[in-house]
C-alpha positions in Angstrom: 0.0 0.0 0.0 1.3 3.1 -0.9 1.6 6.1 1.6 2.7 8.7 -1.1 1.8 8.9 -4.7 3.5 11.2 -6.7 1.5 12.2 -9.9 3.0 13.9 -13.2 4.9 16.0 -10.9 7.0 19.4 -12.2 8.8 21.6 -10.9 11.0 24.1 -12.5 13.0 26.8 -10.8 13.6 30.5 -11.5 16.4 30.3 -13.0 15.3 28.1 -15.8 16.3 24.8 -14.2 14.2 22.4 -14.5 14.4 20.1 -11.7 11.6 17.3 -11.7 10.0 16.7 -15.4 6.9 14.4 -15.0 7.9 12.0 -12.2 4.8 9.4 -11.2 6.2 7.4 -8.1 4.1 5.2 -5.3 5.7 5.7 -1.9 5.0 2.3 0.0 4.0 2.9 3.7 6.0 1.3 6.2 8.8 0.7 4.3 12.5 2.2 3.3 12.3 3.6 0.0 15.9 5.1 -1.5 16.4 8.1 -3.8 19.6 7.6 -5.4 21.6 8.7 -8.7 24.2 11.3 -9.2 24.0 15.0 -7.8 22.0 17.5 -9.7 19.5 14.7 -10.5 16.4 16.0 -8.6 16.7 13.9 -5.4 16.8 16.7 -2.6 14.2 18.7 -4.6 12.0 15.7 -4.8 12.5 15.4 -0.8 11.2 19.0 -0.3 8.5 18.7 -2.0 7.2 16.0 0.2 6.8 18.4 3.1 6.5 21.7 1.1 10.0 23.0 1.8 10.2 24.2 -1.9 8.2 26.8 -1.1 11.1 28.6 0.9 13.0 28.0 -2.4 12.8 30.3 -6.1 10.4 27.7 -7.8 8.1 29.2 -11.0 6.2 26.1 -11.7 5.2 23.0 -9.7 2.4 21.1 -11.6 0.8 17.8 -10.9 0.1 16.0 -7.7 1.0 14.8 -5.0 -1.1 12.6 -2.7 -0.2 11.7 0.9 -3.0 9.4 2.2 -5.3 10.5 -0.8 -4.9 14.0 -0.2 -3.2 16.6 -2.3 -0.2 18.4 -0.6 0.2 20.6 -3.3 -3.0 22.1 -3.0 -2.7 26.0 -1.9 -5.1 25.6 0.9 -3.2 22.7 2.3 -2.4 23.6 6.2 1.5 23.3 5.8 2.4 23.6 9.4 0.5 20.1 9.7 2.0 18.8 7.3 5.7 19.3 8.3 4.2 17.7 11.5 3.0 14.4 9.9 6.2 14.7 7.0 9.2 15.0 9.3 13.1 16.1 7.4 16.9 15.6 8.6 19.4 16.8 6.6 22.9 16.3 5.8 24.2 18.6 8.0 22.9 18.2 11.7 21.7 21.6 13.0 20.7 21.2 16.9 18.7 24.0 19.1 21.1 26.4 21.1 19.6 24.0 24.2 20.2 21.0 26.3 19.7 17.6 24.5 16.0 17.0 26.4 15.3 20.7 25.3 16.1 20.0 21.5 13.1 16.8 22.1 10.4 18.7 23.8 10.7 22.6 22.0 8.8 21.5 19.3 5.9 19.9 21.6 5.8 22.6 23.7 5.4 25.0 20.6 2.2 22.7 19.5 1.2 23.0 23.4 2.2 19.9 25.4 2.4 20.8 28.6 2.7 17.8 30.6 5.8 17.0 32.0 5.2 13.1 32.0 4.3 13.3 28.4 7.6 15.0 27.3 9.4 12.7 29.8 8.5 9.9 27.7 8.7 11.3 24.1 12.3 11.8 25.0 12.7 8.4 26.4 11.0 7.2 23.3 12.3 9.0 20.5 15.9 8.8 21.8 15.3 5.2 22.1 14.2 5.3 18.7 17.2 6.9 17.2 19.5 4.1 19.2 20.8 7.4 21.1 19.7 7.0 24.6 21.5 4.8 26.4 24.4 7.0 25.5 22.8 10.3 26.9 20.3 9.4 29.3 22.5 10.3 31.9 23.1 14.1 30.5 20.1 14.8 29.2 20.6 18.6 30.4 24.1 18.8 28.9 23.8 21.4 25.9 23.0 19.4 22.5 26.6 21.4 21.2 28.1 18.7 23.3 27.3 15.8 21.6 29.6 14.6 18.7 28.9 14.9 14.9 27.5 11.3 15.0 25.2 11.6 18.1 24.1 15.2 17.0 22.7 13.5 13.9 20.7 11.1 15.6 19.5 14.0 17.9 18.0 15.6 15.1 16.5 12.2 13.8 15.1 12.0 17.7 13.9 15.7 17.2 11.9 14.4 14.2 10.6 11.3 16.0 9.6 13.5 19.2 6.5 14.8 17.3 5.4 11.4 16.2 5.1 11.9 12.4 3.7 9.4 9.9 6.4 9.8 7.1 10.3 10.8 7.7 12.8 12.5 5.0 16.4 12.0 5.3 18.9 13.9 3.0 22.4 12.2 3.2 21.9 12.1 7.0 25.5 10.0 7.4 27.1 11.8 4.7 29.6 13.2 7.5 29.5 10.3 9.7 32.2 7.6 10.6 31.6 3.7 9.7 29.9 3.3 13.2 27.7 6.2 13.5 26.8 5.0 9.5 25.9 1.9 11.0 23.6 3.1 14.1 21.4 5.5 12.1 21.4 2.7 9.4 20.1 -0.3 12.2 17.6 2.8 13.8 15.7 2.8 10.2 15.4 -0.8 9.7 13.8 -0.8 13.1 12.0 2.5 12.7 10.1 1.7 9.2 7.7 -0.9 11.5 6.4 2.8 12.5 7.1 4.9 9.5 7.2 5.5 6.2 10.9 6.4 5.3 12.0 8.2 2.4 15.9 8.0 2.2 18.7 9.9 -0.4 21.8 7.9 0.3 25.0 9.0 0.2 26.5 6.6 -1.5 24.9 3.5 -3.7 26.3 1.2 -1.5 24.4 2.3 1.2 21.4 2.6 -0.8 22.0 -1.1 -2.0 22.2 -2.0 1.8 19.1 -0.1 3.3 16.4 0.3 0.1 13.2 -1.9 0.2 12.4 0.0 -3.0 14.7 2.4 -5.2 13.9 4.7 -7.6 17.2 6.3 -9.9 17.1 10.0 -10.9 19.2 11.3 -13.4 19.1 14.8 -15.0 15.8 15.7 -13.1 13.7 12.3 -14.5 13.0 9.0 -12.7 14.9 6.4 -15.0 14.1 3.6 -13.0 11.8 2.0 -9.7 11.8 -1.3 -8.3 12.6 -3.2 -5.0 16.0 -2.4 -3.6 17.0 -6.4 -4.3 16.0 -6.0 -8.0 17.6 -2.6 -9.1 20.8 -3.1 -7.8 21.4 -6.8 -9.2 19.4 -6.7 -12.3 18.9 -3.6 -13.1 16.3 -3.2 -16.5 17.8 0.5 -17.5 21.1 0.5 -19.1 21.9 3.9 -17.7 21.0 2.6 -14.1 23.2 -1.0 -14.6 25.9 2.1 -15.4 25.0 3.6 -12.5 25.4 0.9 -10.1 28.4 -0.3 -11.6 30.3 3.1 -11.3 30.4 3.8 -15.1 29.7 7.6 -14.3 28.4 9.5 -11.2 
């Protein structure tokens, strides 16, 4: 069953670029699906469409729909603020409140009105759990969030995201600066976390792609070449320019 489904969907920038040129995708819920293909290919932009971050960006035309639980987020009357709620992001780069780590977990719930101090207590408890991050900070949980190292940050942020409970969860490159084992936590975190969530992930690599992808879909040049399940696409590929891909003929 499909979460997300992406229909005849444009976007061109203002600047001329044309960034997404007719892409129809089916986002399956509860499941890890990978955007992956060389830079410049439309990946990112796809990503912020998902929860309307495109409209922060010089964007002339966006045409066509897009449908998350049979409801068009493109539509101008959609409530975006919701949206971002139930359609969680983490980029590359993690960027943590100027807080304490349980602070970076409960701002946004306090912002939508949670008050109750159990409540937070165990949305913290939960999405650091979630994130594999809280046996390593449960005993500093009022340390600033600056503290934490470049791995840990990252997988503060992902428990930021998780702390407001959202349906769907966009991740940019988030190992892109990581060591091996920091790769490897947030990795084992969204094989356990896709139970819960849809998961829509742009790798940093193929590699990693070819490790965490229940589906895949390769963009080139702002066009989907190719979809299928992770265990298809990267041993049989169908598309010669994605069997190129995968083999490192270009990139």
């Amino acid at each position: 069953m499909n979460k997300i489904t992406i229909d005849h969907l444009f976007l061109t920038y203002s600047d001329g670029k044309e960034s997404l040129r007719d892409i129809n995708l089916g986002i399956a819920e509860h499941a890890i699906t990978v955007l992956f293909g060389p830079a410049g290919g439309g990946k990112s932009t796809l990503l912020r469409v998902l929860n309307r971050l495109n409209d922060l960006a010089d964007v002339t035309l966006v045409a066509g729909k897009v449908l998350l639980d049979g409801e068009n987020i493109l539509d101008p009357k959609t409530d975006v603020i919701r949206l971002r709620r139930k359609v969680g992001m983490v980029f590359a780069r993690p960027v943590t409140l100027p807080l304490s780590i349980r602070g970076n977990l409960t701002y946004g719930l306090e912002l939508a009105g949670v008050r109750d101090k159990s409540r937070l207590d165990e949305a913290v408890e939960r999405s650091l759990t979630q994130a594999a991050l809280w046996e390593e900070v449960k005993e500093r949980l009022d340390d600033p969030a600056v503290a934490l190292s470049g791995g840990q940050q990252q997988r503060l942020c992902l428990a930021r995201s998780l702390a407001l409970e959202p349906e769907v969860i966009l991740l940019d490159e988030p190992t892109s600066g990581l060591d091996p084992i920091s790769t490897g936590k947030v990795e084992a975190s969204l094989q356990e976390l896709k139970q819960h969530y849809t998961i829509v992930l742009v790798p940093h690599s193929v590699q990693q792609a070819a490790r965490t992808a229940d589906y895949a879909a390769f963009f080139l040049q702002g066009e989907l070449i190719e979809y299928a399940p992770g265990k298809d696409i990267f041993i049989h590929p169908k598309n010669k320019r994605t069997e190129d891909y995968v083999e490192g003929r270009f990139g």
